[in-house]
N, C-alpha and C positions, 0 to 999 in steps of 0.2 A: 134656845132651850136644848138641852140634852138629852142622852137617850133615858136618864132619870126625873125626866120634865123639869129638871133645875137652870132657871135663867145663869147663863154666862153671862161674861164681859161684854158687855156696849159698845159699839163702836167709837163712842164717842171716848172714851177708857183708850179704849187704843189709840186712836189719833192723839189723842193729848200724849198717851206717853210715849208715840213718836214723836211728835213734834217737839217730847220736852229732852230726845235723844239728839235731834237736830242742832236746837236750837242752843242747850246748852254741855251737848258733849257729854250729859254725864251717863255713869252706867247704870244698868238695870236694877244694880242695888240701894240706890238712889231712889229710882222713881216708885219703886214698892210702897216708900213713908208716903208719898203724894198720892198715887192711884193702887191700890190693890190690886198688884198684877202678876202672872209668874212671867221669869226671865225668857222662859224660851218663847212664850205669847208675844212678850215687849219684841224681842229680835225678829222676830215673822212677822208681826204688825211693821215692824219699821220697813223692812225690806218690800212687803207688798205693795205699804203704802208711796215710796219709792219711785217703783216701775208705774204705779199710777200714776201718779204727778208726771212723768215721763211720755207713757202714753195717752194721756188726755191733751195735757198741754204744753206737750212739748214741741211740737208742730208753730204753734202761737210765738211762745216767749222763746223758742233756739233759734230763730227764723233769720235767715240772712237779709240783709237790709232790701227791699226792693226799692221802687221807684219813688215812690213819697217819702220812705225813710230817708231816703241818699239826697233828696231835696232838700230835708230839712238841715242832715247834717252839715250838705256843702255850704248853707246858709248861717250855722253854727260857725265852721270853722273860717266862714268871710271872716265872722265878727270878729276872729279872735286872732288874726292875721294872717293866718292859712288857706286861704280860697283850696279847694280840691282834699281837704285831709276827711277824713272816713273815721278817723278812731288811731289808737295806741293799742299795740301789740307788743307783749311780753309773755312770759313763762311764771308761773310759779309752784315751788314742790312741796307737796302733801305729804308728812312724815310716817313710815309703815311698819308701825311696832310689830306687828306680826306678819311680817314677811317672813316665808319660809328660809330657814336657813341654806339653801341648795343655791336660794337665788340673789342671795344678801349680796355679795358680792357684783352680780349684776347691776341689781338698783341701787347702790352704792354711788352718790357723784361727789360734790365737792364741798359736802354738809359730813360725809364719811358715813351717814347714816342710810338708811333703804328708804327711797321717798319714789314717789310717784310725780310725774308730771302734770301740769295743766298750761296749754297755752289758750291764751284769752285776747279777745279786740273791744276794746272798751270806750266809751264816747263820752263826749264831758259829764253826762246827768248819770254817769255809772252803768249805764246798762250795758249788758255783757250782749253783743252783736254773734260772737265767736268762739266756741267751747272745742275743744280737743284737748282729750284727758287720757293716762293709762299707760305711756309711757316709761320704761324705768328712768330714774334718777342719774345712770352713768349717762343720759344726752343731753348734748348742750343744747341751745334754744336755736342752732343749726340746723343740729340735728332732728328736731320738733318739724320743726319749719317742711323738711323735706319730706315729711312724711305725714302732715295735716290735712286737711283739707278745703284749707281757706280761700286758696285762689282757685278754687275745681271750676267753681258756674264763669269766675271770667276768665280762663283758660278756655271753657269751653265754647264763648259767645254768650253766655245764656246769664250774662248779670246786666244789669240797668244802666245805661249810656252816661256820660260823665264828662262835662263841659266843661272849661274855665279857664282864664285865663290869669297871669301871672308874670310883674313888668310887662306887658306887652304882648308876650307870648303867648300859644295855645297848647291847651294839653287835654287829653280826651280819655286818661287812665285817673280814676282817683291815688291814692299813696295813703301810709299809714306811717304816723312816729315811732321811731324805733333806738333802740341804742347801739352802740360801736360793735354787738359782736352778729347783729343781724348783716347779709350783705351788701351791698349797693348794687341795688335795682332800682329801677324805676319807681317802683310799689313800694318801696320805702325813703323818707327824709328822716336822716340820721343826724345828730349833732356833729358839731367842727372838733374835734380833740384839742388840739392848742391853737386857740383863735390868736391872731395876731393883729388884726385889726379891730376897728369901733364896730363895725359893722358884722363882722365876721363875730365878736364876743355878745352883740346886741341879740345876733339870730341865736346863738348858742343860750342863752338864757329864755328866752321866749318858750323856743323848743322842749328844753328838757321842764323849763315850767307844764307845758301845755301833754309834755309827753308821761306826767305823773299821773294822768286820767287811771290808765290801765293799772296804778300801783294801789291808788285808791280805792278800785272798784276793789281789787284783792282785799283790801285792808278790811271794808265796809262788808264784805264777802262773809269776812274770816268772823270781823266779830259778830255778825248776824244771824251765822252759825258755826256755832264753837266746836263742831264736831269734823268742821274742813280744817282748823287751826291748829285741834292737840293731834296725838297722835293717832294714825288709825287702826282700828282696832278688830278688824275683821280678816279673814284669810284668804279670802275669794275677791280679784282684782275686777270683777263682773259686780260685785256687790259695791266695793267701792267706786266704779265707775254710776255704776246707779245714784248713789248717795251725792256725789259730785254734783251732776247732773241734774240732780233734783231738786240743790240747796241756789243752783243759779238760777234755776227757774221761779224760784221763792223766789230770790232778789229782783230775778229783774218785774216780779209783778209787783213788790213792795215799793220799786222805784217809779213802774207807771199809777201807782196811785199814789206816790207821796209829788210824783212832778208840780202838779199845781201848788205847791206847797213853798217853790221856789223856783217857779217860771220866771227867767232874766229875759227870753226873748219872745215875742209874739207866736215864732213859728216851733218852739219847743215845746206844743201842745203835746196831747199823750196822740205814738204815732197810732196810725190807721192801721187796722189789723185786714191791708190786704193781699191777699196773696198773687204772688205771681204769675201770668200766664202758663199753662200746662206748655209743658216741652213740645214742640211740634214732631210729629213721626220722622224716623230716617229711615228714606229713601236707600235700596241697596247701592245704588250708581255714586250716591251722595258721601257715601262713607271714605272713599279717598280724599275728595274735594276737604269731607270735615276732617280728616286728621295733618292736612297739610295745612289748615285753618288754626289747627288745635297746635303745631310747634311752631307756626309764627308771632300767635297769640305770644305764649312762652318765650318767646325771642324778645317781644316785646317790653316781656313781668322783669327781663331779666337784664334790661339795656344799661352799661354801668354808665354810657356816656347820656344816656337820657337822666341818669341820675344826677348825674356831677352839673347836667343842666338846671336841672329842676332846684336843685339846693342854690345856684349860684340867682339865680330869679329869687327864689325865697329870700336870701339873702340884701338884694336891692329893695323887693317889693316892704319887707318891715322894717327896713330901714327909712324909707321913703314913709311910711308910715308916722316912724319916731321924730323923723326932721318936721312932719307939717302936723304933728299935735301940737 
């Protein structure tokens, strides 16, 4: 009520015509035929409503995998010929019609238009594991990479332990699919570029089958909310980062409640929302010991010959696979 004792807008008026901003991209002058609203109401409801979805639950559904998730997915990806894989890691760019013109040129990459970045780790049931948004357009998914924050907790010790084995061998890092322009570390199994063999063409299809996860979650993403897919429409890269941010957290709650829907495996129930153990305190003495801890780590994310290993086992292991179906 106002200071005329006249009831306002509802909240429920405004959710709806955020949500109807989200979900199907359209403008303010759209949603006025549906809800009786004015434009600049519609814009501050959407933004508010936003950062809330962000900070209520975004703790929950941004959460990096811990140790029940990472169980289940390393149990996913047995099934599906990959012992140890985590998810599929890719890029994709958010087109920014109103990018300042000072900075056009910046956000400019290989679309020639001003886009904004989003790299994403996405696991077969689509849920988005890994967000990192905000980026200009002129970086390649390199350049993402070096400057994300995906590998931070196991760089730094502090992500969930990671067992398995593959032909024979042992390996205690999980990896993630990736394509030819990521580099060869250990943390990633890349496809073969021109496979020459049965073997070597078998893995190379499997692979980019199973590495289409992350294109799909995009897909499922975009059309879920049509407002990440046209172009955007806002001038503040903090707004658009909110909006991002906020449309993934919708997804991936739409995907823990549609799972049962099309559970393939016993253990791809909806996972446990538990969290992590709290970081233990650093010791002053301790802080050397951990940053010589923190570049061997990295020594490790970044081994090309543990790569070249790991793919050559992948390559026996699905094959050996293919011969005794």
């Amino acid at each position: 009520m106002n200071a005329a004792e006249k009831l306002g807008l509802s909240s429920l008026q405004k959710i709806t015509a955020a949500f109807g901003m989200l979900a199907y991209g359209v403008s303010t002058d759209l949603l006025d035929e549906y809800v009786p609203i004015g434009e600049s109401t519609v814009i501050l409801s959407m933004k508010k409503f936003v950062k809330t979805i962000i900070s209520v639950f975004g703790n929950e559904y941004l959460r990096s995998p811990n140790s029940d998730d990472i169980a289940k997915l390393l149990v996913i990806g047995e099934s599906r010929g990959f012992p140890g894989m985590l998810g599929s890691i890719d890029c994709m760019d958010w087109k920014w019609k109103n990018c300042p013109t000072a900075w056009k040129a910046q956000f400019s990459g290989n679309i020639h238009e001003p886009t904004l970045i989003l790299e994403a780790v996405a696991s077969h049931d689509l849920w988005i594991w890994h967000a990192f948004f905000g980026l200009p357009g002129s970086h390649n998914d390199t350049n993402v990479l070096d400057r994300s924050f995906v590998f931070t907790k196991l760089a730094q010790g502090r992500s969930p332990p990671v067992h398995y084995y593959v032909n024979g061998r042992h390996y205690s890092m999980g990896y993630y699919l990736a394509d030819g322009i990521y580099p060869s570390w250990a943390i990633f199994v890349k496809t073969i570029p021109m496979p020459k063999t049965n073997k070597a063409r078998h893995f190379k299809t499997l692979q980019e089958s199973c590495r289409k996860d992350v294109e799909r979650a995009f897909d499922v993403l975009q059309a879920r909310f049509v407002i990440v897919h046209g172009p955007a429409r806002y001038f503040k890269r903090s707004t658009l980062h909110d909006i991002m941010l906020a449309c993934i957290i919708l997804h991936n709650m739409i995907v823990e409640y549609e799972r049962h829907l099309h559970v393939q495996l016993d253990t791809a129930d909806i996972y446990e929302q538990v969290e992590d153990d709290p970081p233990t305190p650093i010791l002053e003495h301790l802080r050397t010991r951990e940053f010589q801890d923190f570049i061997s780590q990295y020594i490790r994310i970044q081994d090309r010959e543990k790569h070249t290993q790991l793919q050559a086992d992948l390559v026996e292991h699905l094959w050996n696979i293919n011969s005794n179906a």
